[in-house]
BALOBA-1460 file (C-alpha; in Angstrom, 3 decimals):
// residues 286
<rec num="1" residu="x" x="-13.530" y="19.694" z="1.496"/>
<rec num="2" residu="x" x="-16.970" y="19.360" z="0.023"/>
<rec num="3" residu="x" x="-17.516" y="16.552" z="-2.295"/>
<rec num="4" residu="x" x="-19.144" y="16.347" z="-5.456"/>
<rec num="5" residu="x" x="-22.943" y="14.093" z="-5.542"/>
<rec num="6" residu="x" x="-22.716" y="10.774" z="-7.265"/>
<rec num="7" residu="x" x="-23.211" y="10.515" z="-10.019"/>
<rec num="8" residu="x" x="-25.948" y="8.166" z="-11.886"/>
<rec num="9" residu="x" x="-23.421" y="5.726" z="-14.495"/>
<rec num="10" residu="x" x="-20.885" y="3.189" z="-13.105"/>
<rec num="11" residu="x" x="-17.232" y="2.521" z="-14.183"/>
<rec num="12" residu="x" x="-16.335" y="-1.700" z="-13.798"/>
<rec num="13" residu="x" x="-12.973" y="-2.609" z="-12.532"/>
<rec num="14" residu="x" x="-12.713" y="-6.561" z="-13.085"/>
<rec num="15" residu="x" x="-16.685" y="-7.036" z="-12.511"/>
<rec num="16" residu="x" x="-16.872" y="-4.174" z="-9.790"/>
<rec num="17" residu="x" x="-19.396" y="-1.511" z="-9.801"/>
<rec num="18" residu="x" x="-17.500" y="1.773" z="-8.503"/>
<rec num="19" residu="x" x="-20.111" y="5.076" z="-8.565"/>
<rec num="20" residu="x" x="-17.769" y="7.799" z="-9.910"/>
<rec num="21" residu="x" x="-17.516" y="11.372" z="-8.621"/>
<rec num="22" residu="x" x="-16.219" y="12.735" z="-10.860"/>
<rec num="23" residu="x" x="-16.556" y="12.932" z="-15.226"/>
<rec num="24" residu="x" x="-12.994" y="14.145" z="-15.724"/>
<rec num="25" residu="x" x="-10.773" y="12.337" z="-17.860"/>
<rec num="26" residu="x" x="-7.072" y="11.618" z="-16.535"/>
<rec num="27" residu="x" x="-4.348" y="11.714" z="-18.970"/>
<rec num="28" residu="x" x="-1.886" y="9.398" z="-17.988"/>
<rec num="29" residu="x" x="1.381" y="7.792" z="-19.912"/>
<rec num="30" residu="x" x="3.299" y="4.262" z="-19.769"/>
<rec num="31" residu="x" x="6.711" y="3.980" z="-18.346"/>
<rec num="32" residu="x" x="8.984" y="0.898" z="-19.193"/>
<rec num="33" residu="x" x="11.564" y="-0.845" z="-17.355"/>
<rec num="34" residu="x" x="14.614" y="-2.640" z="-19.358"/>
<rec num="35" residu="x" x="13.906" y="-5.871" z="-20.703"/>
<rec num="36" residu="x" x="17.624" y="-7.010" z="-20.231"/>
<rec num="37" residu="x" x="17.401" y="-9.620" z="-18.026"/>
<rec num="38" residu="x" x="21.493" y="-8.594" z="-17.135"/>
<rec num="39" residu="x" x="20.937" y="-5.025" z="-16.122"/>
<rec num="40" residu="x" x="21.596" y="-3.860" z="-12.725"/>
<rec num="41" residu="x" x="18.298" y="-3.023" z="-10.911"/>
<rec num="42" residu="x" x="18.497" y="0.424" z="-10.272"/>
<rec num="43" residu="x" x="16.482" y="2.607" z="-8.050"/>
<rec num="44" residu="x" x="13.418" y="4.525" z="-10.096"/>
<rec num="45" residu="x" x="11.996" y="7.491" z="-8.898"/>
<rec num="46" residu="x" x="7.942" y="7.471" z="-8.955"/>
<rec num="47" residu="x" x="6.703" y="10.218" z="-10.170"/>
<rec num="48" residu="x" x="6.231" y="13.074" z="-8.138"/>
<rec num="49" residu="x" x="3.563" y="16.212" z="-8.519"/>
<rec num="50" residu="x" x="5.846" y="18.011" z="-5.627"/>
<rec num="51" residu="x" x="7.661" y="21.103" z="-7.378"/>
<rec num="52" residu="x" x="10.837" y="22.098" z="-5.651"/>
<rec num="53" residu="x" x="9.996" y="24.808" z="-3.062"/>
<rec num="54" residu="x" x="6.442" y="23.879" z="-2.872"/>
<rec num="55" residu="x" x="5.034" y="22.626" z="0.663"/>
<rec num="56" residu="x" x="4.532" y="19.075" z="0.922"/>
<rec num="57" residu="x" x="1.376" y="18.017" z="2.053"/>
<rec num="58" residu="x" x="1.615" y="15.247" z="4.589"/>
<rec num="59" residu="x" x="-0.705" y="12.841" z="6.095"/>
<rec num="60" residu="x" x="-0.589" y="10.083" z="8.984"/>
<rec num="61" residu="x" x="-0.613" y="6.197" z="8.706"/>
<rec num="62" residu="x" x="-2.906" y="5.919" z="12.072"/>
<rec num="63" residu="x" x="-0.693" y="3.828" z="14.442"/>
<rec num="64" residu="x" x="0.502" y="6.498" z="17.154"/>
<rec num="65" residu="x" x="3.841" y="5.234" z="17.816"/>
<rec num="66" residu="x" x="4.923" y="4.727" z="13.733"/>
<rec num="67" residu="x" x="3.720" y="8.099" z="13.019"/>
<rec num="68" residu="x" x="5.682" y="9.087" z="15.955"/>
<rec num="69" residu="x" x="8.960" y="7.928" z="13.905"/>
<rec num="70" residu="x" x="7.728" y="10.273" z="11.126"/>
<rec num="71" residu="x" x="9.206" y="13.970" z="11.160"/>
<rec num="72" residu="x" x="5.632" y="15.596" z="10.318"/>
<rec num="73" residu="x" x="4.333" y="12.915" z="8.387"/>
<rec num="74" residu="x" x="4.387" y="10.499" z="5.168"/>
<rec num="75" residu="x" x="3.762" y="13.124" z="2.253"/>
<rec num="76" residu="x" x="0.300" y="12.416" z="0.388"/>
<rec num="77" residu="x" x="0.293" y="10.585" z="-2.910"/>
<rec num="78" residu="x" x="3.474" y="8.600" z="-1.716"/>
<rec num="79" residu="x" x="4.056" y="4.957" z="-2.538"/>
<rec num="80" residu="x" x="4.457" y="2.697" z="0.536"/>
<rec num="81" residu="x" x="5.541" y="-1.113" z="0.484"/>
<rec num="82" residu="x" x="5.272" y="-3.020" z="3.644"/>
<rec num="83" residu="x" x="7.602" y="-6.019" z="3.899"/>
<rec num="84" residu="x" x="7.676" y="-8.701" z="6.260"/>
<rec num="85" residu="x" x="7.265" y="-12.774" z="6.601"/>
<rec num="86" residu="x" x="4.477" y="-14.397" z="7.578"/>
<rec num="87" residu="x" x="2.360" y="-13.642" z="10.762"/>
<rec num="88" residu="x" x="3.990" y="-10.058" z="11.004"/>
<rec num="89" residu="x" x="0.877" y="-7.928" z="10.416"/>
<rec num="90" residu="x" x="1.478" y="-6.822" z="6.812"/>
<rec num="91" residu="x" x="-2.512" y="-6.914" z="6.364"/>
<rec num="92" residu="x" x="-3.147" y="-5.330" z="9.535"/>
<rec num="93" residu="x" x="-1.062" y="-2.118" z="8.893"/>
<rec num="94" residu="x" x="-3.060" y="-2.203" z="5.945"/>
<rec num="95" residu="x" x="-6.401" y="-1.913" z="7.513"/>
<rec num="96" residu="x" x="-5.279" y="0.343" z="9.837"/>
<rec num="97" residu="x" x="-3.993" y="2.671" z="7.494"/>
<rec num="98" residu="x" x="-7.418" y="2.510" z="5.757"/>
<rec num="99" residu="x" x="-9.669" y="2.845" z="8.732"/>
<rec num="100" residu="x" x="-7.277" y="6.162" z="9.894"/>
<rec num="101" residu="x" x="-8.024" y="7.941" z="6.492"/>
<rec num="102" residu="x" x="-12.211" y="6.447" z="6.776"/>
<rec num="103" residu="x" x="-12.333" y="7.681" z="10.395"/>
<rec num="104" residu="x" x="-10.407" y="11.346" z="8.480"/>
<rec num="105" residu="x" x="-13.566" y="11.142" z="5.863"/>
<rec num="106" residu="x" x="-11.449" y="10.014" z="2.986"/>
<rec num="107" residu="x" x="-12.520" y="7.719" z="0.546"/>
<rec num="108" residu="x" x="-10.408" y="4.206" z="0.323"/>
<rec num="109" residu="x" x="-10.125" y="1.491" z="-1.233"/>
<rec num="110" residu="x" x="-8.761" y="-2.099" z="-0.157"/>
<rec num="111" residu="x" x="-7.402" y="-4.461" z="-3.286"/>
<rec num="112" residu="x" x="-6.936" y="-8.140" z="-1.658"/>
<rec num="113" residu="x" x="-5.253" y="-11.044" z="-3.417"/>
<rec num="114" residu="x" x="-5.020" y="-13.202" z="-0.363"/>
<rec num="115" residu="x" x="-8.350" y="-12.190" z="2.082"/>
<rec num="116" residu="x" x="-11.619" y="-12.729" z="0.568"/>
<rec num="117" residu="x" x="-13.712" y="-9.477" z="1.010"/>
<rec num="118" residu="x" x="-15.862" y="-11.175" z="3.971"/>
<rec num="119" residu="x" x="-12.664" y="-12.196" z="6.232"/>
<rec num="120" residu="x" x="-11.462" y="-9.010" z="6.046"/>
<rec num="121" residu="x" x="-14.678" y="-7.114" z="7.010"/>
<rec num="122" residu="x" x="-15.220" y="-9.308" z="9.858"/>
<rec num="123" residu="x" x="-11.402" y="-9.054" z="10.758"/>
<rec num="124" residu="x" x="-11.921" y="-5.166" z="11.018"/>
<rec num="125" residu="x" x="-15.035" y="-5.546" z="13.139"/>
<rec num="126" residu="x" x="-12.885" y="-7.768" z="15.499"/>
<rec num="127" residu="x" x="-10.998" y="-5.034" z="15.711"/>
<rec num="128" residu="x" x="-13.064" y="-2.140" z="16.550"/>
<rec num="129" residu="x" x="-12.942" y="-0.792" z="12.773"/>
<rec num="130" residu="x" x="-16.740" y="-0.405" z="11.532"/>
<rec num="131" residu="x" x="-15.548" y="-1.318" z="7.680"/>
<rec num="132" residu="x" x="-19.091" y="-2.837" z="6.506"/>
<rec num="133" residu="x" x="-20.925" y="0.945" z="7.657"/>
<rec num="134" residu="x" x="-18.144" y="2.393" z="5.527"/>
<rec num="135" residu="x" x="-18.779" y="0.137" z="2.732"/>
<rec num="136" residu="x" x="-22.368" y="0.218" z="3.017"/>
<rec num="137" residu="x" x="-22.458" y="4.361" z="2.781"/>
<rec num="138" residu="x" x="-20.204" y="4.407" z="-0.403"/>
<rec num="139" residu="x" x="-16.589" y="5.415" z="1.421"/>
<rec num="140" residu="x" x="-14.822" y="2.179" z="1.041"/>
<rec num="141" residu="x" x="-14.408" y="-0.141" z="-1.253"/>
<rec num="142" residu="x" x="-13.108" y="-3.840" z="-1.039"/>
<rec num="143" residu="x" x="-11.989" y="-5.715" z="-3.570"/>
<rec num="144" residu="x" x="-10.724" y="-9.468" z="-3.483"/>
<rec num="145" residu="x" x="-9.374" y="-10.368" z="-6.984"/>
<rec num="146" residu="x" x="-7.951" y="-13.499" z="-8.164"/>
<rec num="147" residu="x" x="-4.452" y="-12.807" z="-8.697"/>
<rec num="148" residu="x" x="-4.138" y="-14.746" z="-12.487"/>
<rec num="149" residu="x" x="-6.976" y="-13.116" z="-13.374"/>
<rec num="150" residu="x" x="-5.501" y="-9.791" z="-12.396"/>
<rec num="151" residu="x" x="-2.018" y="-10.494" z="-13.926"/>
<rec num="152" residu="x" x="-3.997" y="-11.578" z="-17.194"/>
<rec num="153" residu="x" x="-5.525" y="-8.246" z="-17.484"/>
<rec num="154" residu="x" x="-2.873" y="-5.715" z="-15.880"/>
<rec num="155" residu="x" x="-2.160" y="-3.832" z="-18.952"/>
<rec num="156" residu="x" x="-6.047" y="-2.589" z="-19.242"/>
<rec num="157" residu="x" x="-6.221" y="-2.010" z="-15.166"/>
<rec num="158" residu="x" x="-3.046" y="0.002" z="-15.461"/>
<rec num="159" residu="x" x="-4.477" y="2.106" z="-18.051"/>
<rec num="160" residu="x" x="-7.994" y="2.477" z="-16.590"/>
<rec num="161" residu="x" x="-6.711" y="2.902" z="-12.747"/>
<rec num="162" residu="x" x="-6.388" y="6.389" z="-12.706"/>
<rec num="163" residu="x" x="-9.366" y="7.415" z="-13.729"/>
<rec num="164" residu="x" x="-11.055" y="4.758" z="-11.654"/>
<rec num="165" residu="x" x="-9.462" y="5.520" z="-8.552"/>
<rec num="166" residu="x" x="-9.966" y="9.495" z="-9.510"/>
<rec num="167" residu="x" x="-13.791" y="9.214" z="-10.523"/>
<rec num="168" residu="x" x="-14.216" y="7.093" z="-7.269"/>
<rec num="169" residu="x" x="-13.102" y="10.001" z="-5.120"/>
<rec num="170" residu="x" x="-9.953" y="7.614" z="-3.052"/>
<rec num="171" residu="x" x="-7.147" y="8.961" z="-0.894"/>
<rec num="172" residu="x" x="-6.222" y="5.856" z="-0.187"/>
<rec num="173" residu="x" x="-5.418" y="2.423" z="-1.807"/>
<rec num="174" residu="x" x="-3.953" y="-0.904" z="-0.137"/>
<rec num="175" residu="x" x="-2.944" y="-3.429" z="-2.078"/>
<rec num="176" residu="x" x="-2.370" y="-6.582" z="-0.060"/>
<rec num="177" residu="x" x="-0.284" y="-8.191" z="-1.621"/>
<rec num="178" residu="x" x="1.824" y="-7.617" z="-4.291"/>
<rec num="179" residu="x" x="3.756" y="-10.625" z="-3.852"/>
<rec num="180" residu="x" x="0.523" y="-12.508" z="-4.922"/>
<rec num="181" residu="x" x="0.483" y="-10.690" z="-8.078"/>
<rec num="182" residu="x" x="4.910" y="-10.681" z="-9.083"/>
<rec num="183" residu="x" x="4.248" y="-14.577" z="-8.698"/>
<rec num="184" residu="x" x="2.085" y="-14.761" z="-12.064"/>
<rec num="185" residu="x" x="4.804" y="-13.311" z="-13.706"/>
<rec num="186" residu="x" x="7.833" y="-15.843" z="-14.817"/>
<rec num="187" residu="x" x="10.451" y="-14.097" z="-16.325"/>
<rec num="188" residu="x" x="11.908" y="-11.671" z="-14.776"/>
<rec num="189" residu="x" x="12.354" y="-8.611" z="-17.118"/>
<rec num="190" residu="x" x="8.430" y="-8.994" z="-17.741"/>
<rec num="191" residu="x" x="7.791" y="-8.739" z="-13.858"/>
<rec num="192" residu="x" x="9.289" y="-6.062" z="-13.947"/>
<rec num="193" residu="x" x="8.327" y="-4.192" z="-16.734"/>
<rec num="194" residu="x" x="4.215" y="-5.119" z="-15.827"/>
<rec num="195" residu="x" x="4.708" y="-3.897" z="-11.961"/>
<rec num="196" residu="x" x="7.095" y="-0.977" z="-12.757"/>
<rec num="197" residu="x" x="4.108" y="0.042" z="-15.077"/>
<rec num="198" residu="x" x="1.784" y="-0.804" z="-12.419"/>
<rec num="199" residu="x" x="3.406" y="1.200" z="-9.444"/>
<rec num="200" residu="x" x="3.539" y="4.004" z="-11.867"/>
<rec num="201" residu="x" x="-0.124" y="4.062" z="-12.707"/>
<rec num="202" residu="x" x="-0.939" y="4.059" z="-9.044"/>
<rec num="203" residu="x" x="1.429" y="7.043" z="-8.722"/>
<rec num="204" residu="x" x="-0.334" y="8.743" z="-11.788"/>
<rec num="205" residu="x" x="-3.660" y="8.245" z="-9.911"/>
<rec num="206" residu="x" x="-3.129" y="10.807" z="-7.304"/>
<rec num="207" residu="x" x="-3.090" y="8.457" z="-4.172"/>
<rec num="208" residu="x" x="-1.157" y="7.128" z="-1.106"/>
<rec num="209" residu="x" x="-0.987" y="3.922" z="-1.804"/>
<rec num="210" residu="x" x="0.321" y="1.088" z="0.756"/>
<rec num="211" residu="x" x="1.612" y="-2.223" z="-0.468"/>
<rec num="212" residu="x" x="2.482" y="-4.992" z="1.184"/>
<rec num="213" residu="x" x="5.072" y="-7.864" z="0.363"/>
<rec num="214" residu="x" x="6.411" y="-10.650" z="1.001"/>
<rec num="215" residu="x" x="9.865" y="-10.962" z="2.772"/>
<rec num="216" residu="x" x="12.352" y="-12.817" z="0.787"/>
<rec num="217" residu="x" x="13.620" y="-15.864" z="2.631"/>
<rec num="218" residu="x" x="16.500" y="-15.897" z="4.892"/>
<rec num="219" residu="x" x="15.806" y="-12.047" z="5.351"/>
<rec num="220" residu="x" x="13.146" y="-9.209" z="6.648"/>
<rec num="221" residu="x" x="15.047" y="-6.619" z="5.181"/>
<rec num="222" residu="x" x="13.847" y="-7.630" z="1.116"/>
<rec num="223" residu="x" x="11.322" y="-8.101" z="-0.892"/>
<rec num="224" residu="x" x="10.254" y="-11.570" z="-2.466"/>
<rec num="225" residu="x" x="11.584" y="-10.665" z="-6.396"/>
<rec num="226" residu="x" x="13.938" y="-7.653" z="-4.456"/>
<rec num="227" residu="x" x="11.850" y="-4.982" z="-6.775"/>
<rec num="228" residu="x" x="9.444" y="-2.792" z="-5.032"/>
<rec num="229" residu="x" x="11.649" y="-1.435" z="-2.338"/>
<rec num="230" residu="x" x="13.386" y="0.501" z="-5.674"/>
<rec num="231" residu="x" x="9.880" y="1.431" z="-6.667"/>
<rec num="232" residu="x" x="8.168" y="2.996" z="-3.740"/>
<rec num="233" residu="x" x="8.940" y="6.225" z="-2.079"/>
<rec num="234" residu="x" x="8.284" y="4.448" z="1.528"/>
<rec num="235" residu="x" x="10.018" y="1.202" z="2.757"/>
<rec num="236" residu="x" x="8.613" y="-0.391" z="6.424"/>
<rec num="237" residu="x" x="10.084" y="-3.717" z="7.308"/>
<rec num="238" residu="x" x="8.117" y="-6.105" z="9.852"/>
<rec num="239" residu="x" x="10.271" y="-8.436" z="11.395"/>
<rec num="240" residu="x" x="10.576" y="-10.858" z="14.135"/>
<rec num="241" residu="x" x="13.479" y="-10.060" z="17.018"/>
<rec num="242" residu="x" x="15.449" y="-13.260" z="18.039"/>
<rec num="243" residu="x" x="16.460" y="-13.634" z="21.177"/>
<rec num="244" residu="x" x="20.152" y="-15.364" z="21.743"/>
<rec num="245" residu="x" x="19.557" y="-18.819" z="20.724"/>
<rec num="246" residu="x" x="17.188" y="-18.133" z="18.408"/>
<rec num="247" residu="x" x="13.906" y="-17.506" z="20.151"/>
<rec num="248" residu="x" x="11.275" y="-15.601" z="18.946"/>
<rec num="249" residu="x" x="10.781" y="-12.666" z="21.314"/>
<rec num="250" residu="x" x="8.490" y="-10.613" z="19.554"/>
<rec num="251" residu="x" x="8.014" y="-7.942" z="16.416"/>
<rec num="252" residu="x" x="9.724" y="-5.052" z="15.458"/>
<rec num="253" residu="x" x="8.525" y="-1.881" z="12.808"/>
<rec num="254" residu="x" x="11.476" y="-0.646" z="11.133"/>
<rec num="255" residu="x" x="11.660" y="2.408" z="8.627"/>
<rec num="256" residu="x" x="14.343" y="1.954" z="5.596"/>
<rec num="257" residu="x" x="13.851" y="5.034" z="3.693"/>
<rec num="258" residu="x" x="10.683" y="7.847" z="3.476"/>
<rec num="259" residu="x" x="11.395" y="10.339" z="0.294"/>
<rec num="260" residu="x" x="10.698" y="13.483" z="1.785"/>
<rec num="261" residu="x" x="10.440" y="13.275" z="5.394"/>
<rec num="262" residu="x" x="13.050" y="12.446" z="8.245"/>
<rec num="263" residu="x" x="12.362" y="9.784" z="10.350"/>
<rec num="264" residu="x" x="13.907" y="7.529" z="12.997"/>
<rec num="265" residu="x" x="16.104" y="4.850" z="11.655"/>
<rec num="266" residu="x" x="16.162" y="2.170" z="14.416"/>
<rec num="267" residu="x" x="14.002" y="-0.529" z="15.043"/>
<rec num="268" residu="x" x="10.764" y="-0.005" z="17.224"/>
<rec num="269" residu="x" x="9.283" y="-2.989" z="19.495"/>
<rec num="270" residu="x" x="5.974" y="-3.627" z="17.846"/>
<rec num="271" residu="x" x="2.643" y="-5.857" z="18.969"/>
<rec num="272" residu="x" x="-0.107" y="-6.899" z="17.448"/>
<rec num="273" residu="x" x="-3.369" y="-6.472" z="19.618"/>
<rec num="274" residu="x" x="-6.880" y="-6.930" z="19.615"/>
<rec num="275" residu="x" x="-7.469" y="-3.323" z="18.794"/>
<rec num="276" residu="x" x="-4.598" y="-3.534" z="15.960"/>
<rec num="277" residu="x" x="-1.172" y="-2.842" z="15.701"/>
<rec num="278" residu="x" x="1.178" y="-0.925" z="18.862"/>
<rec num="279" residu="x" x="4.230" y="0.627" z="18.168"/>
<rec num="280" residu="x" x="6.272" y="1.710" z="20.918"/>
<rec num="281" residu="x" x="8.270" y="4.168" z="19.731"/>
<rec num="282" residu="x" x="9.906" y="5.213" z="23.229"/>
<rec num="283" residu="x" x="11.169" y="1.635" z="23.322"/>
<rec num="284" residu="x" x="14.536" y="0.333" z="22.077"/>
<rec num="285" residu="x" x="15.442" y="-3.322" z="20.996"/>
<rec num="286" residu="x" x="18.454" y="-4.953" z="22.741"/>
């Protein structure tokens, strides 16, 4: 698809220049959570575009063996959390899922509370992913905000993300991570009113969006607070496989839940490699 020309004024997202694409307005509206700290988290749907009886459009992550789990793909403008602990490749899936839709011609855009924006570029490079020609020629963007400074001002972000993300012309969005940004919140009911709020806006913007998350301790299988796996549409869980006696034998990908889309349910052997992350989806854990 043919894109618009830039055009000549700029829209600022925390002190960032973005060049839109696009004058349109987005209407947009804010969804609450409960503030009873008592009630029962439930499960809340994102919104969804997708009428019933309507194809789904569907697009790959860009790791061969995960999309392999995938019954014809992730469907576009889904909500994707990656959890795992430390050292599991969270932020690699990320970039990887952001260099597959460059390499596709899409526009992204990479939101870093941990990486500053330098690290990152040279981690791609490492890899094989030309990120600074992408960044140079207008299709990515890479952000690395302070994460108090983002929590200060998420109420204004989550109203002026749509149109941001829209006039910018992205497909995708990363955010790595959202742990970062939970942890500026104390009480509980207002964490989850400000990132219920927040996931929403990034659904109202029109984009696949991939998060990643801390794993809580003691297991891989939730999140930090144990709140965005009821958000997103898209749960993948990083984890490390123990051997008997407790030795570390390696990583695993696993899929919890895809809205949408059938996919493979056990655990895959996974690696991370100099040219990013392998899944071997042929493989089986034991």
């Amino acid at each position: 698809m043919k894109r618009p020309r830039l055009g000549l004024s700029k829209l600022r997202f925390i002190g960032i220049e973005f060049f839109p694409l696009s004058r349109k307005r987005y209407q947009s509206e804010t969804y609450h959570m409960p503030n009873n700290d008592d009630i029962e988290m439930a499960e809340f749907r994102p919104i969804t575009e997708t009428r019933e009886g309507e194809d789904i459009e569907r697009i790959e992550i860009g790791i061969e063996g995960l999309d392999a789990m995938i019954d014809r793909g992730v469907p576009r403008k889904s909500l994707m959390v990656a959890i795992g602990g430390p050292g599991t490749g969270k932020t690699t899936l990320g970039q990887q899922f952001v260099n597959h839709g460059l390499e596709q011609g899409e526009r992204c855009v990479f939101l870093s509370l941990e990486e500053p924006r330098e690290r990152l570029i040279r981690s791609a490079t490492e890899k094989g992913w030309d990120y600074e020609r992408y960044v140079e020629d207008g299709s990515l963007a890479i952000l690395d905000l302070d994460p108090v400074e983002m929590a200060t001002r998420l109420g204004s972000i989550r109203n002026e993300l749509p149109e941001i993300i829209e006039n910018f012309g992205a497909e995708r969005v990363v955010l790595d991570s959202v742990s970062l940004l939970e942890l500026m919140f104390e009480s509980p009911a207002h964490r989850r009113n400000q990132i219920y709020d927040f996931t929403n806006s990034l659904k109202l913007a029109g984009v696949t969006t991939l998060l990643t998350s801390e794993a809580r301790e003691g297991t891989a299988y939730t999140s930090k607070y144990e709140l965005v796996e009821y958000l997103t549409d898209v749960v993948f869980v990083l984890r490390r496989v123990r051997e008997t006696g407790g030795h570390d034998s390696g990583l695993a990908i696993e899929i919890i839940k895809i809205r949408d889309a059938n996919h493979e349910r056990d655990a895959k052997p996974m690696e991370l490699t100099k040219e990013g992350i392998e899944v071997y989806q042929r493989a089986n854990i034991f």
